[in-house]
N, C-alpha and C positions, 0 to 999 in steps of 0.2 A: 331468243337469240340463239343462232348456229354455234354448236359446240367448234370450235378449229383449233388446231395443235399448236404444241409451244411456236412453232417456227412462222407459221401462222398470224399467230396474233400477234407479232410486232410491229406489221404495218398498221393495221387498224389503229393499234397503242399511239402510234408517230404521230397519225390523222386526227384521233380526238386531243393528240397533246395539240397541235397546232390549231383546231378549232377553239379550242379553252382556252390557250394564253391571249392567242393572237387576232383572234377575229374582236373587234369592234375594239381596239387593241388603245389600253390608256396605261400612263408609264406609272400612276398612282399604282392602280389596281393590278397592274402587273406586277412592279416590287411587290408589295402584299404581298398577292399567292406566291411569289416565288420564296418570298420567307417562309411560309408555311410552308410549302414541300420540302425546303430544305431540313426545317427544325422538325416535321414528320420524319423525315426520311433519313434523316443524319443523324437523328436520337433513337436510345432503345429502352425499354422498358425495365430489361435486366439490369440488374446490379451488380457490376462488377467491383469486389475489393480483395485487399490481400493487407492478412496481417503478418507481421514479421515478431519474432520473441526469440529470445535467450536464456537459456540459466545457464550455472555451473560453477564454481567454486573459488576459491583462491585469488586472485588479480580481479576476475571480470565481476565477482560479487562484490569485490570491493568498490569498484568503479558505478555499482548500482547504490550501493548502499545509502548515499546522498539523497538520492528519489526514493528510495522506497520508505524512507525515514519520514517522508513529507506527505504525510493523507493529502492534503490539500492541492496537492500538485497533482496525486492520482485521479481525484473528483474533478478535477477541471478538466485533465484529459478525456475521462468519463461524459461528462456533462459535453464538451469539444465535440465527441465523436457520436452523442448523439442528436446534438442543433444539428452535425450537417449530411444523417439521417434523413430528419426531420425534413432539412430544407430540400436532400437529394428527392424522396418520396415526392412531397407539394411539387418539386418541378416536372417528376416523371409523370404524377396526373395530369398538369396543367397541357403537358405534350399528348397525352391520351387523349385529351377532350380534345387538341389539335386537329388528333388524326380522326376521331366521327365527324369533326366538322370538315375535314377536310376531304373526308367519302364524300359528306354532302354536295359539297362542290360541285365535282366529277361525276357523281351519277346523276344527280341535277341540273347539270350544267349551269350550277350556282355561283355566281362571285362574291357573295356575302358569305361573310364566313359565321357573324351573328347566330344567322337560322341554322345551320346545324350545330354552333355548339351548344344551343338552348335544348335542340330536339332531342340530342343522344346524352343527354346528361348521366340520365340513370344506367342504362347500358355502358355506356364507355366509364361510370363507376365502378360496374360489376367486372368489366373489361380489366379495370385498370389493378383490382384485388389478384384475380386469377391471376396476369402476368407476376405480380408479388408472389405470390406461390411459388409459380415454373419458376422464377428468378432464384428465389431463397432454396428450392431442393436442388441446381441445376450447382446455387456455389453448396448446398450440402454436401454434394457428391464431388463437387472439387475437393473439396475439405474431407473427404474420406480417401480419396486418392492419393493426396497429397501425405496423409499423415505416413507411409511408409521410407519416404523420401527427408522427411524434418527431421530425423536423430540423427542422417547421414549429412545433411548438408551443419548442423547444430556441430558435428562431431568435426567437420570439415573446416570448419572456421575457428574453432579451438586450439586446433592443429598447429594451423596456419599462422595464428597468434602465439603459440609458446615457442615454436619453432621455425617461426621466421620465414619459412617458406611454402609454398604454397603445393600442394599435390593436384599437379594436375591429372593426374590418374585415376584418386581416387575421383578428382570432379565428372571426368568425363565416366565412370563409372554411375553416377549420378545422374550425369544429365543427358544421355544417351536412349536409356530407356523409357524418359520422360517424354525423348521429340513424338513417339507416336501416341501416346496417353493425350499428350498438349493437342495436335493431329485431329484424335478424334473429338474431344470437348472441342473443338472448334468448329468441323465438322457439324456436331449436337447443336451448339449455338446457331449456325446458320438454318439450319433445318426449324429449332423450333420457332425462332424470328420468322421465317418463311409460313408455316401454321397457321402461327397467328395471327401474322398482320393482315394476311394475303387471303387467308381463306375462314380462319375462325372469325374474324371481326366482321367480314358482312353480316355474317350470321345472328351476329349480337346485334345489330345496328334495324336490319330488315325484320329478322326474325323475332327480336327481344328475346334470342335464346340462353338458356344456359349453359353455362363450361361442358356438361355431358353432351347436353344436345349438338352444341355444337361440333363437339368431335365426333359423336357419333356419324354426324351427317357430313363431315370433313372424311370419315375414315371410307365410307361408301363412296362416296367420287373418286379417293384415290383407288381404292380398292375394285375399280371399275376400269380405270384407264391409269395403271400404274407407270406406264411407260411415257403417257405424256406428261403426268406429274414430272415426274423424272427429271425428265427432257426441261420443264417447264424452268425446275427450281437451278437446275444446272446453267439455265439461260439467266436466271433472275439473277443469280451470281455475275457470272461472265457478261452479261451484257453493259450493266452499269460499269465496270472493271474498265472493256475496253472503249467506251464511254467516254471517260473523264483520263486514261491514257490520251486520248485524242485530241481533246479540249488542253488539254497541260503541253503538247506538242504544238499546238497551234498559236498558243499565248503566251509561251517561254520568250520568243522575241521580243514582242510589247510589254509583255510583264519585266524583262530586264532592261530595256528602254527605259519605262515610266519608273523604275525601282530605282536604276542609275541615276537619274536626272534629278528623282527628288534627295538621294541619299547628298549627291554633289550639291543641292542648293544647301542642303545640312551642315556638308561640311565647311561650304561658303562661309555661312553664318556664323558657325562654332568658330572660322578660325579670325573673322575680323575682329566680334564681340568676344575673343579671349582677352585682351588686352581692357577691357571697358572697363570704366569706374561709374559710381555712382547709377544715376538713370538709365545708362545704356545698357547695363547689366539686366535689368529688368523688360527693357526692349528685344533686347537678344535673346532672351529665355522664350519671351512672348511670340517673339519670331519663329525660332527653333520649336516650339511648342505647334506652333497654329500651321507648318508644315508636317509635321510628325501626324497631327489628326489626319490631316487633308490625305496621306499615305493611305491612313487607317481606313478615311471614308472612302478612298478610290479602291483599296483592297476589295471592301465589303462590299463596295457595289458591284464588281465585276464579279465576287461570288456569288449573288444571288440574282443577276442577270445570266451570268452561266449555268448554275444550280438549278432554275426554275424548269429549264426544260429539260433538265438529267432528274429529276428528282419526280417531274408532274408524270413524265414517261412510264416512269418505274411503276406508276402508282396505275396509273393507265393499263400498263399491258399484264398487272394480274387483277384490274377489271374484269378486260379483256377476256382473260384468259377463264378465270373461273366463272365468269358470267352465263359463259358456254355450256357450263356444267350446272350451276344453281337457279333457278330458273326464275324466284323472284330478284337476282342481280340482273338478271338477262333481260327481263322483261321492264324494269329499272332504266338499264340503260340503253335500249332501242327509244324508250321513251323520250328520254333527255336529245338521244341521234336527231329526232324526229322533230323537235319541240325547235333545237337549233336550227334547223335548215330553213325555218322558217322566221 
């Protein structure tokens, strides 16, 4: 496959999105994948949490003392916060073995989604460890940044409590040299998302490489054409952005159309069956109920009929893009080009 530049590779992206949604086009199998691009594309493997604490003496220990008096209440919060660990981890793999199966798709020009999550099981296991790593040192390093900033904000709310009023002086003192700290870990997060979904996973997938290998051989392609990366991840950002600005522009009318009209039948209902006694109470509910889904399901469908092709796109054009550069991607997907046309 021909190496071509970010700017490049968006049309090819657009062509294989519309050959894979749309050709031999059935509305089963198109919901499907569009769930899957969406819950590939709209989940991430990092783990984002933030804990909050206090101490300090006088009044506010007072007001602890109740809880801390209670083991049992600590252990539940304990045992609380690590089921939904547990359940977070189990979801963020089940979305990893998503995304192998859902390369397969794309570079296969597969609509089973089956055969790839059987084929990359082990790889998008080993896949799924390593993002645990980059996750857990990425909030380490949050939690090291952050710790110069916690005696100030801890001290700020002490303040604020004995004395009634709030400083905004000292806050903005606080939180001023935070915005570019915030800035750049955001920054870090999009870059290393961009890594690994885009470029280290075929690697794992095709290659059955390891965390080294992989970047070793991620660091040489960039290291070779740094300005198209560049370019590339700058596009990967901004393009899905102004993407879904466009689709929200085009569907603000019909979506407040359909929102008004079911909200008005809601309130139709709420205000005859307010007066109801006995049996109609329970027909009103069931009414008011069986409109409120019907919301939910018209929501969902128009997001993952919208979604499908903002989402297969994304996935597309850093195929595309790296394909140009990695040569068993490339050679991958000429194959599948080829395989379709026929």
């Amino acid at each position: 496959m021909r190496a071509i530049s970010a700017v490049d590779s968006i049309s090819p992206a657009i062509q294989r999105t519309r050959e894979f949604l749309f050709r031999h086009f059935t509305w089963g199998t198109y919901l499907k994948l569009g769930l899957v691009a969406i819950i590939t594309e709209g989940s991430g493997t990092n783990f984002n949490s933030s804990t909050h604490g206090s101490s300090g003496s006088g009044q506010g220990h007072t007001d602890l003392a109740p809880f801390n008096s209670r083991p049992e209440l600590i252990a539940a919060a304990v045992a609380a916060i690590l089921l939904a660990l547990v359940i977070g981890l189990f979801i963020a793999y089940l979305v990893t073995r998503l995304r192998f199966a859902y390369f397969h798709c794309l570079t296969q020009n597969e609509k089973m989604i089956r055969p790839g999550w059987h084929l990359y099981r082990e790889p998008a296991t080993r896949f799924f460890w390593m993002n645990v790593v980059v996750g857990f040192c990425f909030l380490l390093v949050v939690g090291l940044l952050a710790l110069p900033f916690i005696s100030g904000f801890v001290r700020l709310f002490h303040e604020s409590q004995q004395g009634g009023q709030f400083d905004i002086g000292l806050f903005l003192a606080l939180v001023l040299p935070l915005i570019p700290i915030i800035l750049l870990l955001a920054l870090a997060a999009v870059a290393a998302d961009v890594i690994l979904r885009d470029w280290m996973l075929p690697h794992y997938a095709l290659d059955n490489a390891t965390a080294g290998e992989a970047w070793s051989r991620v660091c040489a392609h960039v290291a070779a054409e740094k300005r198209q990366f560049i370019a590339y991840a700058l596009l990967r950002v901004i393009l899905p952005t102004i993407a879904m600005i466009v689709v929200f522009l085009v569907l603000i009318i019909p979506g407040l159309v359909l929102g008004g009209g079911l909200a008005m039948v809601e309130w139709g209902l709420h205000s005859y069956f307010a007066d109801a006694t006995g049996s109609s109470v329970a027909v009103g509910v069931m009414l008011q109920a069986f409109f409120g889904l019907l919301a939910v399901g018209f929501g969902l469908l128009a997001m993952v009929c919208i979604g499908a092709p903002v989402s297969t796109s994304i996935r597309e054009y850093a195929l595309v893009f790296y394909g140009g550069r990695y040569q068993a991607l490339g050679e991958v997907l000429d194959q599948s080009t080829v395989t379709s046309t026929y």
